[in-house]
Backbone as a ProteinNet text record, in pm:
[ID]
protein_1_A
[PRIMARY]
XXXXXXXXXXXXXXXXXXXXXXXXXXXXXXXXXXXXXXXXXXXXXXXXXXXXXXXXXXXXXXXXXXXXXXXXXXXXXXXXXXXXXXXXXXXXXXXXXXXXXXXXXXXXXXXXXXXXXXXXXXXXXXXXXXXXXXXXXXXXXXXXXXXXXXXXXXXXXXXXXXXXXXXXXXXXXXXXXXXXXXXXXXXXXXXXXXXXXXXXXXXXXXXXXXXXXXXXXXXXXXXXXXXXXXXXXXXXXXXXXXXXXXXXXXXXX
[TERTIARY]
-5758.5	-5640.9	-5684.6	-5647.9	-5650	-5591.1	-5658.9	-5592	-5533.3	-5588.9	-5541.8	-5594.7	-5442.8	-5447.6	-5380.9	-5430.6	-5435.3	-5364.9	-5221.9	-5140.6	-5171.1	-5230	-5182.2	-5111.9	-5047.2	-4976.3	-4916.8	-4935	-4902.1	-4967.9	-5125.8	-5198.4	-5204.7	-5170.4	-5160.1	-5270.4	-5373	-5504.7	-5521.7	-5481.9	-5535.2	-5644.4	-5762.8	-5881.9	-5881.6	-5848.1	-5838.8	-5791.3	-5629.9	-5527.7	-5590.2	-5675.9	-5707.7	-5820.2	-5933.9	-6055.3	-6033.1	-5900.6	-5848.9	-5809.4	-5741.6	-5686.8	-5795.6	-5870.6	-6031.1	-6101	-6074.4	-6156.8	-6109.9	-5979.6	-5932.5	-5998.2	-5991.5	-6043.5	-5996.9	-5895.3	-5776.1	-5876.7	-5825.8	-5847.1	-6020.6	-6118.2	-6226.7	-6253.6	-6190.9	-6238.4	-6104.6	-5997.8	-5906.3	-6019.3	-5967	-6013.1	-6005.7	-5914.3	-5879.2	-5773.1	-5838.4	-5699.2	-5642.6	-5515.2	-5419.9	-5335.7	-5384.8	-5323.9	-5209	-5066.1	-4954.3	-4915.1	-5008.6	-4968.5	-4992	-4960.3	-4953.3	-5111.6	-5229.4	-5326.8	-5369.6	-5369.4	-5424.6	-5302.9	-5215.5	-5151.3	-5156	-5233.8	-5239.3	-5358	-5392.8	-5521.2	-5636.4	-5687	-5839.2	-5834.1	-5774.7	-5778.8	-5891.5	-6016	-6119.7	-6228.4	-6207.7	-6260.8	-6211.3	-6068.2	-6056.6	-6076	-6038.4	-6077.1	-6238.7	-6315.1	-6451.1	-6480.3	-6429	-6431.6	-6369.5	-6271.6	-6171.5	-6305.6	-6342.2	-6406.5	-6572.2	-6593.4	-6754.4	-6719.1	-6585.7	-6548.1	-6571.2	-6583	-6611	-6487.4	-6491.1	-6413.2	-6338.5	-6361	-6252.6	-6120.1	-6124.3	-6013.8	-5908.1	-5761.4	-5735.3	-5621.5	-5609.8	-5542.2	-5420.8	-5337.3	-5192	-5150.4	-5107.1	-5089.2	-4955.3	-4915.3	-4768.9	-4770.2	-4603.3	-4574.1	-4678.4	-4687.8	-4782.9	-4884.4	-4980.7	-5138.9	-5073.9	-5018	-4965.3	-4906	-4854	-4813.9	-4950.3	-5002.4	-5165.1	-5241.5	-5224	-5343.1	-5203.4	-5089.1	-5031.6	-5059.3	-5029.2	-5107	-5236.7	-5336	-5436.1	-5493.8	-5399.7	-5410.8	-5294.8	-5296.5	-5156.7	-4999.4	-5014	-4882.1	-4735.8	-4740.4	-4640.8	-4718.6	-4602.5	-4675.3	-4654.4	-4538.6	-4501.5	-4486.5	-4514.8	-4502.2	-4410.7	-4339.4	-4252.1	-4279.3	-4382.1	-4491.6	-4535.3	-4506.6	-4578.4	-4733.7	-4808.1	-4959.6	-5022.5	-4934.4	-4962.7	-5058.8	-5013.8	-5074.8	-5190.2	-5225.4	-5364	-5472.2	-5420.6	-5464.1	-5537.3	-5423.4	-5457.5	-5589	-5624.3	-5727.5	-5874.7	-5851.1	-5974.9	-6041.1	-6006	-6044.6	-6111.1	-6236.9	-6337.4	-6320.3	-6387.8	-6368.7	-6341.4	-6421.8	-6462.8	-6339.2	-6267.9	-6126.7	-6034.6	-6037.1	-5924.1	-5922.1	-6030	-6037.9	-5973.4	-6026.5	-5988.7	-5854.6	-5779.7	-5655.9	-5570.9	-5620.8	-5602	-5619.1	-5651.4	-5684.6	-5597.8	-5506.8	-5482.7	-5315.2	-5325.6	-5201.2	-5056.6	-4948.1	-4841.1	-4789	-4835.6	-4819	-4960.6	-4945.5	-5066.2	-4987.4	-5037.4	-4991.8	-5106.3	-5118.2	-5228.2	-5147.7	-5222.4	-5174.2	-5235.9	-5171.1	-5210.5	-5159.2	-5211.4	-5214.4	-5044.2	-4998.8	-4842.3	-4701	-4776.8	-4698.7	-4659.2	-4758.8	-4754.5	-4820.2	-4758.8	-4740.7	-4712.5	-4778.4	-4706.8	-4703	-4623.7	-4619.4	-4635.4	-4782.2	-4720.5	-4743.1	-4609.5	-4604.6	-4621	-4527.1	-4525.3	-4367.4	-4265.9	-4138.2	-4081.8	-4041.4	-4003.7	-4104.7	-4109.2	-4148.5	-4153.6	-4046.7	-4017.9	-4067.3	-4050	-4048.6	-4102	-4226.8	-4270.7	-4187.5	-4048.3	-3993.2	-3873.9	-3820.7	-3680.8	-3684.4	-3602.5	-3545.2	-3459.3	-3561.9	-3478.6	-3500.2	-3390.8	-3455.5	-3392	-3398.8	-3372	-3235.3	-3122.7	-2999.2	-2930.5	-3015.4	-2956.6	-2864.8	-2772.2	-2679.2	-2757.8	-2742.1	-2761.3	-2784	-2643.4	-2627.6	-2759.3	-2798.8	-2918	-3029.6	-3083.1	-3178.7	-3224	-3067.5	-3102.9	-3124	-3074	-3076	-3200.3	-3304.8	-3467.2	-3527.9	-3503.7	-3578.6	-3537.1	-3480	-3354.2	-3490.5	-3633.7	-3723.9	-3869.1	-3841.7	-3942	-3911.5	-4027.8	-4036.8	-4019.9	-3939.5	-3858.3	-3989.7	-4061	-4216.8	-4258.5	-4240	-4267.4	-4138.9	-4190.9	-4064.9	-4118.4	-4210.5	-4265.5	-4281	-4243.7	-4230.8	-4328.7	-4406.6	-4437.4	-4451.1	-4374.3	-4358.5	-4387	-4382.3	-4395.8	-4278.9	-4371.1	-4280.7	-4174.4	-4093.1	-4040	-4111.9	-4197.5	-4257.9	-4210	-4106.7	-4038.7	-4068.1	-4176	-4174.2	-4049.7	-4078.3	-3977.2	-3995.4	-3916.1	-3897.8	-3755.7	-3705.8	-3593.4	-3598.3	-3546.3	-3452.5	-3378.5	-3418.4	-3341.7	-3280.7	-3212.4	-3113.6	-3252.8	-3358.1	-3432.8	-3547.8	-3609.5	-3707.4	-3740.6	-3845	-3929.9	-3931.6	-3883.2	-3959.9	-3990.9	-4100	-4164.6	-4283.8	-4211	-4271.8	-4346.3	-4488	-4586.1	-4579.1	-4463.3	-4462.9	-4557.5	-4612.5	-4728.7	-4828.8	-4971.3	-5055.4	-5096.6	-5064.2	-5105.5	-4982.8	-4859.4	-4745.5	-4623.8	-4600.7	-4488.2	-4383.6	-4253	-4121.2	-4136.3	-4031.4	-3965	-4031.7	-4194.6	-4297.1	-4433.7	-4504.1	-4634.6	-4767.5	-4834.3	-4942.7	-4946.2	-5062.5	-5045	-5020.7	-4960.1	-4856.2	-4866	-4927.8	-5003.3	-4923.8	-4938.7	-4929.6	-5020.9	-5014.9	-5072.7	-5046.7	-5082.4	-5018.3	-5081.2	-5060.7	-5118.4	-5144.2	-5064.3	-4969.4	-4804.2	-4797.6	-4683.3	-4708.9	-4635.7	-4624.4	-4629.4	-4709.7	-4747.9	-4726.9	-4603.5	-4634.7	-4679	-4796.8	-4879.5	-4871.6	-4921.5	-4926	-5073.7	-5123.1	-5267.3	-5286.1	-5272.2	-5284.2	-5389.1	-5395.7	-5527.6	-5522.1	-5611.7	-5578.1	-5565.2	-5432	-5347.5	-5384	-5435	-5484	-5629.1	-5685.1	-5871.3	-5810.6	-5713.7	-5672.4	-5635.6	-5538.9	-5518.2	-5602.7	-5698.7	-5776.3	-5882.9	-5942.5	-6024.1	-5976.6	-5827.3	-5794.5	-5784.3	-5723	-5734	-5864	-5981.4	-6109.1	-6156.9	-6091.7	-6186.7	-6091	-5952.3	-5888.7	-5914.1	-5894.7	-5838.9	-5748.3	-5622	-5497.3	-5451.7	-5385.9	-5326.8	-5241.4	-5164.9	-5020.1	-5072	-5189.4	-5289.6	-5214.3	-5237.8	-5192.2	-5085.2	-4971	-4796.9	-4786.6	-4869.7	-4854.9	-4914.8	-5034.1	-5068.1	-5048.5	-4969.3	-4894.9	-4707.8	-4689.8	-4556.5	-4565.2	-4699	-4675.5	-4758.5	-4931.8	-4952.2	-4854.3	-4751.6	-4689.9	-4540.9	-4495.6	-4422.7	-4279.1	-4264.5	-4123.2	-4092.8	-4029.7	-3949	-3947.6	-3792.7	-3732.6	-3661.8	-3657.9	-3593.5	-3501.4	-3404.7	-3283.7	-3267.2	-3370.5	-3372	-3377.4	-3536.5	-3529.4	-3463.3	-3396	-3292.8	-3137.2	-3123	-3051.9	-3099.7	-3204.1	-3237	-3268.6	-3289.6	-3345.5	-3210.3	-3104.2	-3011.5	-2911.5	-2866.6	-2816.9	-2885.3	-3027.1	-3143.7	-3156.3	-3050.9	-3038.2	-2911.9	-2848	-2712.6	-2583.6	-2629.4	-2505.5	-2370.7	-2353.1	-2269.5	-2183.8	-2240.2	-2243.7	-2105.8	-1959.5	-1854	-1860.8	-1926	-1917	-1933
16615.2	16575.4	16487.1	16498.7	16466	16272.8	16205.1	16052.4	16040.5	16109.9	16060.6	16194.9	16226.4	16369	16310.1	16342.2	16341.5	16437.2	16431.5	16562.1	16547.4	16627.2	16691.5	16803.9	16835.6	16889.6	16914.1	17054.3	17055.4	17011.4	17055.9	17000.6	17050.9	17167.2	17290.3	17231.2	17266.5	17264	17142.4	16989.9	16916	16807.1	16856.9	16775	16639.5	16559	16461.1	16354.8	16427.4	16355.1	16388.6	16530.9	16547.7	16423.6	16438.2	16381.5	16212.6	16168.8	16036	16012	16125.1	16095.8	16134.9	16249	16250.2	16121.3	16007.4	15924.6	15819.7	15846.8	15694.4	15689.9	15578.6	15495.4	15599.8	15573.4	15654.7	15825.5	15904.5	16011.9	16077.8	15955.5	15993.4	15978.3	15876.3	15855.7	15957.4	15996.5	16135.6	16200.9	16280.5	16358.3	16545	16539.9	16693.1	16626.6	16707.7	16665.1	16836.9	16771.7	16910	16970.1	17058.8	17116.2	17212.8	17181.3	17252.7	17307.9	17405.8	17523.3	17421.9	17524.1	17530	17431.1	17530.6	17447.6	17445.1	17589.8	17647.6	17636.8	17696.9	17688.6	17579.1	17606	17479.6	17479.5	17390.9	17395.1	17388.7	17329.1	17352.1	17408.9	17524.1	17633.9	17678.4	17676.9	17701.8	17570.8	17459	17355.1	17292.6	17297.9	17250.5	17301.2	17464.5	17508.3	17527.4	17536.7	17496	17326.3	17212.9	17124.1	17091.2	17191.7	17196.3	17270.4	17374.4	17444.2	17376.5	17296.4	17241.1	17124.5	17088.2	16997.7	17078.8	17214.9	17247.6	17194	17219.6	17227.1	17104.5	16993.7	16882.8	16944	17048	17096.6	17203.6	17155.4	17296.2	17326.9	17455.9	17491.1	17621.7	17570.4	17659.5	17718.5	17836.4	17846.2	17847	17845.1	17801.3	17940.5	17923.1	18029	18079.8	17954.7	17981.8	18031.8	17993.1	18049.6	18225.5	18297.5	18389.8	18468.9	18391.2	18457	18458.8	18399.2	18398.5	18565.1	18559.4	18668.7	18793.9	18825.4	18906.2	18981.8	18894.7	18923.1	18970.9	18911.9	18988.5	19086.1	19122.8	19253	19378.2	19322.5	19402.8	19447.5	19320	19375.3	19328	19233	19186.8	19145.6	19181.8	19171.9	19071.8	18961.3	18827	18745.1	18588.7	18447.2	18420.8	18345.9	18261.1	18138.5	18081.1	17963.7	17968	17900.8	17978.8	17980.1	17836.4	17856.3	17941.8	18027.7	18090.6	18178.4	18278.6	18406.1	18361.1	18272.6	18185.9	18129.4	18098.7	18030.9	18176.3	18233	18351.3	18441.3	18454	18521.9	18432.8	18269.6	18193.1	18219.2	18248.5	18277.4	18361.9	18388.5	18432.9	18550.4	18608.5	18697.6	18619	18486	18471.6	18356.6	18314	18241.6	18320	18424.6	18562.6	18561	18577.4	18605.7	18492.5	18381.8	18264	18280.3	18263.9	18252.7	18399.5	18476.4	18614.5	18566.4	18504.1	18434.6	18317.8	18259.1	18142	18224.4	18097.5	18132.7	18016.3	18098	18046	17886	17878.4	17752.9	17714.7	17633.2	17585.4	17446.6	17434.5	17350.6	17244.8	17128.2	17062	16946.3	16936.1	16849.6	16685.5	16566.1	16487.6	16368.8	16242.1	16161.5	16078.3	16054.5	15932.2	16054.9	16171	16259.9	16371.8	16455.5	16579.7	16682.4	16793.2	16914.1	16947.3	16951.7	16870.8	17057.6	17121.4	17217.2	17182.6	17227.5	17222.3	17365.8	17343.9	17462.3	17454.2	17514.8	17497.6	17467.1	17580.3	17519.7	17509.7	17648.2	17592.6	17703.9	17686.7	17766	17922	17966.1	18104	18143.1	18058.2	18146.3	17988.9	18057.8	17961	18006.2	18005.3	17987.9	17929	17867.7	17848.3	17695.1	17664.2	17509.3	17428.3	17349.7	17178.8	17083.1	17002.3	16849.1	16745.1	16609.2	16503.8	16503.3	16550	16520	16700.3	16795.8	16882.4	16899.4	16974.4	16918	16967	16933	16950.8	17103.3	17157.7	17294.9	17383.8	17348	17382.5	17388.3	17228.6	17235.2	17347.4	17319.8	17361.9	17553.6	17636.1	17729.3	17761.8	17671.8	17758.5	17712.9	17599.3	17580.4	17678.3	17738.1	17822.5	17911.5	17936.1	18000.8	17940.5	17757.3	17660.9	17682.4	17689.7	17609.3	17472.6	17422.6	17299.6	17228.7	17277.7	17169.2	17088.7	17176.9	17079.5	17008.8	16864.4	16770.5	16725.4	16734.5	16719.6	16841.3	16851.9	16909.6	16868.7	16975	16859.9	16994.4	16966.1	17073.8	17003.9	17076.9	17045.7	17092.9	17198.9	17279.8	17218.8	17105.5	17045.3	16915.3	16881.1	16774.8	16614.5	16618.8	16525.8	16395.2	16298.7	16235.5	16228.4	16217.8	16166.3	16178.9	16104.3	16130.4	16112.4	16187.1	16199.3	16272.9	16225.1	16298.8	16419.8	16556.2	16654.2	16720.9	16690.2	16682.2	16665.7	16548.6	16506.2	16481.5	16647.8	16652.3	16555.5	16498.2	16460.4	16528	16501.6	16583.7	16549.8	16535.5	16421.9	16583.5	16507.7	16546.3	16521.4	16507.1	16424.4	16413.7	16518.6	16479.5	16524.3	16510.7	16622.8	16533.4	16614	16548.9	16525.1	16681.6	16729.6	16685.1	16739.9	16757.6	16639.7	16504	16478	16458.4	16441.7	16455.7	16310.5	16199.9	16094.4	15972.9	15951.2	15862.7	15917.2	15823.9	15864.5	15856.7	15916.7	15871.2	16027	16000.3	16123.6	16096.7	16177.9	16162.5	16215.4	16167.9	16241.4	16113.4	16209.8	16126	16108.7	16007.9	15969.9	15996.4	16049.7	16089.4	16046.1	15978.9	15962.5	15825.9	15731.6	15797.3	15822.5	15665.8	15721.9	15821	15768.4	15821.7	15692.3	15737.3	15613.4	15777.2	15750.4	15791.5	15726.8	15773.1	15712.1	15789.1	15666.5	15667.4	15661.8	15708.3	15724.3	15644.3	15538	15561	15527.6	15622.2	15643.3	15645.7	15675.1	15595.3	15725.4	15737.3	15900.6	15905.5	15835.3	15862.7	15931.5	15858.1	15947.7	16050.6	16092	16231.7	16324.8	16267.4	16357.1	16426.3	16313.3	16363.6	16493.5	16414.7	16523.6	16662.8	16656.8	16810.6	16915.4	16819	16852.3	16960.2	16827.7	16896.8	16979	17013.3	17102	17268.4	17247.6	17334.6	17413.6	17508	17647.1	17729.9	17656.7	17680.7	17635.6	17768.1	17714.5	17604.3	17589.7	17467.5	17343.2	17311.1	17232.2	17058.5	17040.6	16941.7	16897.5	16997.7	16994	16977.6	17046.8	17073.6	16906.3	16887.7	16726.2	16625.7	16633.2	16485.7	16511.2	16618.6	16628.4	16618.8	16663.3	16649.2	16495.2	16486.2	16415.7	16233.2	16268	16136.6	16175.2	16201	16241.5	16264.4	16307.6	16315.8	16342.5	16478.7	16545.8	16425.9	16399.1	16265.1	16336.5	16254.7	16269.7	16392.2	16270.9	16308.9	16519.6	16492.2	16651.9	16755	16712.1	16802.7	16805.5	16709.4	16770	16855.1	16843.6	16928.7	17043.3	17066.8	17187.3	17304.7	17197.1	17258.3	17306.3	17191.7	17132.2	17300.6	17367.9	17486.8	17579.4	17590.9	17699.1	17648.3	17552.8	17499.9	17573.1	17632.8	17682.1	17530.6	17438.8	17343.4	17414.2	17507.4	17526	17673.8	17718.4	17818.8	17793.3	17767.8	17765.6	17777.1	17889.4	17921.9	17848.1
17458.2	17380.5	17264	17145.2	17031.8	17016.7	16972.2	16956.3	16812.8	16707.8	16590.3	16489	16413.8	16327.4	16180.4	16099.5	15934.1	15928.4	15859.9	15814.9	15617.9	15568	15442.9	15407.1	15322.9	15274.2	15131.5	15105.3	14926.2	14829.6	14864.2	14798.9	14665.7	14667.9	14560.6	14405.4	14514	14424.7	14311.7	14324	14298.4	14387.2	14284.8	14305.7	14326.5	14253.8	14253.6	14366.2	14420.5	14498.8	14648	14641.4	14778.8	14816.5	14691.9	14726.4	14761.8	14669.1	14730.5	14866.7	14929.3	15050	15144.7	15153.9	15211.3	15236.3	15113.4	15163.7	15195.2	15231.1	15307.5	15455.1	15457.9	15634.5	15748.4	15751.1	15852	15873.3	15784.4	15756.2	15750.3	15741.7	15791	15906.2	15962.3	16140.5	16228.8	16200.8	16231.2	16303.1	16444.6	16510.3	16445.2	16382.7	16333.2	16152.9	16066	15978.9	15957.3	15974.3	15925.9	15767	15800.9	15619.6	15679	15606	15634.6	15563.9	15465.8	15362	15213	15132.6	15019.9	14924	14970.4	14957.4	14793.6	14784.4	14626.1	14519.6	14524.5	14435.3	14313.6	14203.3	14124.9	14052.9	13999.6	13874.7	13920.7	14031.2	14074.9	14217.8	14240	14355.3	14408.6	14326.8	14390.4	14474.9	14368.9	14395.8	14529.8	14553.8	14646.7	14781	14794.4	14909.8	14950.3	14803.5	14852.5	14940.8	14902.3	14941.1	15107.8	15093.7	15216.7	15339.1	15299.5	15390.4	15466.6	15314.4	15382.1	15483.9	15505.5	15651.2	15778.5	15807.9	15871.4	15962.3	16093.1	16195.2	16208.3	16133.3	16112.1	16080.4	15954.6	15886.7	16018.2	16051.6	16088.9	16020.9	15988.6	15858.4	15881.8	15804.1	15847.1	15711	15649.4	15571.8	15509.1	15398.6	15309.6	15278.7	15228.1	15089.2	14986.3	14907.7	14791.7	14827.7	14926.9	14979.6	14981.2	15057	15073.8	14977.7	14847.9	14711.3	14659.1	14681.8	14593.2	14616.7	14779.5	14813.9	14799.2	14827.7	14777.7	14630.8	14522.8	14406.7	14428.9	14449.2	14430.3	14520.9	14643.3	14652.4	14599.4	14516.4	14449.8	14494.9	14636.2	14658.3	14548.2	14533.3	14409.9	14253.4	14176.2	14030.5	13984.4	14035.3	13971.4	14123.6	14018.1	14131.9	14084.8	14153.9	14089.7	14008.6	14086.5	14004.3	13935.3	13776.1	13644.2	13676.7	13766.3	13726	13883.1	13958.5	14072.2	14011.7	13936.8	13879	13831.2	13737	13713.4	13831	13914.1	13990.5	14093.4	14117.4	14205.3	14137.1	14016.6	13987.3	13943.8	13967.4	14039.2	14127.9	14239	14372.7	14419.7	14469	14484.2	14625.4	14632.4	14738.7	14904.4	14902.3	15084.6	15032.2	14932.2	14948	14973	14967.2	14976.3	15140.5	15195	15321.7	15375.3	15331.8	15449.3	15400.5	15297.8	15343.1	15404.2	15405.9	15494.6	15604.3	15671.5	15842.1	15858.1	15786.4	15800.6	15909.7	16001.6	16055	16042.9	16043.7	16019.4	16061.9	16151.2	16258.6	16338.2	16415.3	16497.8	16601.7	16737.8	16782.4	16870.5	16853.7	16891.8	17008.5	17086.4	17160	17173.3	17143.2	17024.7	17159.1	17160.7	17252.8	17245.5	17269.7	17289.6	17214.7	17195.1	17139.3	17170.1	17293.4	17351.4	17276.4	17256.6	17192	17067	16978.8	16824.1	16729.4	16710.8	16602.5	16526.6	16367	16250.4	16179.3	16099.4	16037.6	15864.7	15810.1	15619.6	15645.9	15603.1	15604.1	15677.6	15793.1	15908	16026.9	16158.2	16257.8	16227.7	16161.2	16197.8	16025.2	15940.7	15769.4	15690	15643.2	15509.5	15410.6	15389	15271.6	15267.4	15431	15479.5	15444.5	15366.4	15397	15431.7	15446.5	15558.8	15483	15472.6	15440.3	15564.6	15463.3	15590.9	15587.4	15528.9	15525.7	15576.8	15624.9	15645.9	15793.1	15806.1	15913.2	16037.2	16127.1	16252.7	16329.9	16322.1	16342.8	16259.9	16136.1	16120.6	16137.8	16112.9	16232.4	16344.9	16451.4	16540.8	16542.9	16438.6	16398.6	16386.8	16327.4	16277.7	16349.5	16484.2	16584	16724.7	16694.5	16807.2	16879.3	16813.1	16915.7	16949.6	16947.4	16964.7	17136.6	17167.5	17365.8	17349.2	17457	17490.9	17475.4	17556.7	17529.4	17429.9	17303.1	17176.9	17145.8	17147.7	17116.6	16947.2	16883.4	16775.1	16649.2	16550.8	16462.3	16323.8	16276.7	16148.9	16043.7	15928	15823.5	15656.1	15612	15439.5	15367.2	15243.6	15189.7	15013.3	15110.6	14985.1	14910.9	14981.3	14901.6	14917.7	14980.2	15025.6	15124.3	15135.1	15323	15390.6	15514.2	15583.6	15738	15829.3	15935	15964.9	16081	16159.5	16280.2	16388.5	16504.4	16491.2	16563.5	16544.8	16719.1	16723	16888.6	16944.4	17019.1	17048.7	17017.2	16917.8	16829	16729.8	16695.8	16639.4	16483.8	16395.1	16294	16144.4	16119.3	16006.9	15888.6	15775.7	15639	15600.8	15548.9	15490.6	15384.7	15292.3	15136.1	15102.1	14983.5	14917.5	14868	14866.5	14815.5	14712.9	14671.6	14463.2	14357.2	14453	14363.7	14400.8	14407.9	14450.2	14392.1	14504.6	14379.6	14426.5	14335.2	14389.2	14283.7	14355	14330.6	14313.1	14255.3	14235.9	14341.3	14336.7	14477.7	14528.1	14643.4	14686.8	14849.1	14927.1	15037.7	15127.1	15251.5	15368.4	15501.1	15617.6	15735.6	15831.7	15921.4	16015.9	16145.1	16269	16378.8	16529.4	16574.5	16683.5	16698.9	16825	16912.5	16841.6	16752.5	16650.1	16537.6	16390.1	16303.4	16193.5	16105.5	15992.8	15903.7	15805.7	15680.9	15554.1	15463.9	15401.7	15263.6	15192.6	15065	14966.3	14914	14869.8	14730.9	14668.9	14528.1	14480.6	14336.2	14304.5	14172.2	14046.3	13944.6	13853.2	13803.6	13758.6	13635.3	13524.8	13416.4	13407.5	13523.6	13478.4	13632.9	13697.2	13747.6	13642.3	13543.6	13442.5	13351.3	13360.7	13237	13308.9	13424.6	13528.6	13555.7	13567.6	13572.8	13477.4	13306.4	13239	13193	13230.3	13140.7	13229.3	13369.2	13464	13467.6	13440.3	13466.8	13311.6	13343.1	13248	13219.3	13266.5	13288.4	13156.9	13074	12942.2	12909.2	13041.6	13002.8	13068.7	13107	13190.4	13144.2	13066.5	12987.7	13019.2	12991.3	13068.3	13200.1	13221.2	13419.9	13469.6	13411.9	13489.4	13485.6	13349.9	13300.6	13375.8	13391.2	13453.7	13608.9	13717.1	13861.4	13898.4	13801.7	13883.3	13848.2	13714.9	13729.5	13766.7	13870.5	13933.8	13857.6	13782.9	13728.2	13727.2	13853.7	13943.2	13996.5	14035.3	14138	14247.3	14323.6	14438.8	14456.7	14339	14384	14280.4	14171.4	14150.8	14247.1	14331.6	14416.9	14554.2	14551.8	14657.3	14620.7	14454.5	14409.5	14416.1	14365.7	14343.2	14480.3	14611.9	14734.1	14820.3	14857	14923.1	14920	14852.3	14821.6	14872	14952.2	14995.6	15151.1	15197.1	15326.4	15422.1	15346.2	15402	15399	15362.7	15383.8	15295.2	15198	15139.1	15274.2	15367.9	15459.8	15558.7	15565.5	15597.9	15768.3	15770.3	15955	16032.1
[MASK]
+++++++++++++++++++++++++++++++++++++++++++++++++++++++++++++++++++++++++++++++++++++++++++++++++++++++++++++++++++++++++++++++++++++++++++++++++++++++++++++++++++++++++++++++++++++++++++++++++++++++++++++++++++++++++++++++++++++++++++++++++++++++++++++

């Protein structure tokens, strides 16, 4: 049984925010750290899953939406992302990154000390594309957990970028917020697990991030893209407009 797990999440291929949170205290002495999707998507897609992979068996890895829009594209099953720098990003990636995220599985469940049975997934259990946040009603919740075993009383997802924790009719279920991309605040946004829950904050110094991605990426809007995620100016309260409608709360029944 596991004493202490590193959740990242949403790293979507910044260098910088990962290599900060890699080297916190916490997260090097972590028994396993966990990635809950959405690793590549973003300006240094190759760099990071090279970095991700030479951890070797520290890393255990679940894959997102985006990882999955990535390798779609480049096996030609769809012709468009929705993510303007997906399509860019997706033709970085080298043959043995194709594979690994071809192997990555949806969920994973570790069994973690003062905690039990802990699922993590990307958005929810059943679909990396379904969303939840912390204010979604109840009846929902319990809807996308409707084919969890009672066993897992712990939940841990991504997806919106959001931290958080809350109670879901007994469940456990905590956000780590993102590492590459956050909405709200600046920093990059990972949790701690075992036996509680410490959600954590990374900060690291966003001007020589900007500039680093800048001069490493080859992404035409590079410039736009790193001065708009890594200083967070998507807020909160945007993306819970923009998400909150993809929850069913507007759903009458």
């Amino acid at each position: 049984m596991l004493e202490r797990v590193a959740v990242l999440s949403d790293i979507h291929g910044v260098l910088p925010a990962l290599e900060a949170v890699l080297d916190e205290p916490e997260v090097r002495a972590a028994d396993r750290v966990v990635l809950t999707g959405d690793i590549t998507a973003g300006p240094q897609p190759a760099q990071v899953l090279d970095l991700l992979t030479a951890l070797g068996d520290r890393i255990a890895w679940v894959s997102g939406n985006a990882d999955r829009e990535l390798l779609e594209y480049r096996r030609g099953q769809r012709d468009t992302i929705p993510d303007a720098i997906a399509p860019w990003a997706a033709e970085q990636l080298r043959t043995d990154h194709l594979e690994l995220l071809a192997r990555l599985p949806q969920s994973l469940s570790l069994s973690l000390q003062g905690m039990g049975r802990v699922l993590f997934c990307h958005a929810t259990p059943r679909d990396d594309e379904e969303v939840v946040l912390v204010d979604s009603r109840l009846d929902r919740w319990q809807e996308v957990f409707s084919e969890l075993d009672t066993n897992i009383r712990t939940v841990v997802l991504g997806h919106t970028h959001m931290p958080f924790v809350r109670l879901v009719h007994g469940r456990l279920v905590i956000n780590p917020g993102s590492v590459g991309m956050p909405y709200g605040r600046i920093g990059a946004h990972w949790a701690l697990l075992g036996p509680g829950v410490e959600l954590r904050t990374t900060n690291f110094d966003i001007e020589a991030a900007i500039n680093q991605v800048t001069q490493d990426s080859s992404y035409p809007e590079i410039t736009q893209w790193a001065d708009y995620f890594l200083r967070a100016q998507a807020t909160d309260a945007d993306a819970l407009a923009a998400f909150g409608p993809r929850d069913g709360r507007s759903d009458t029944r």
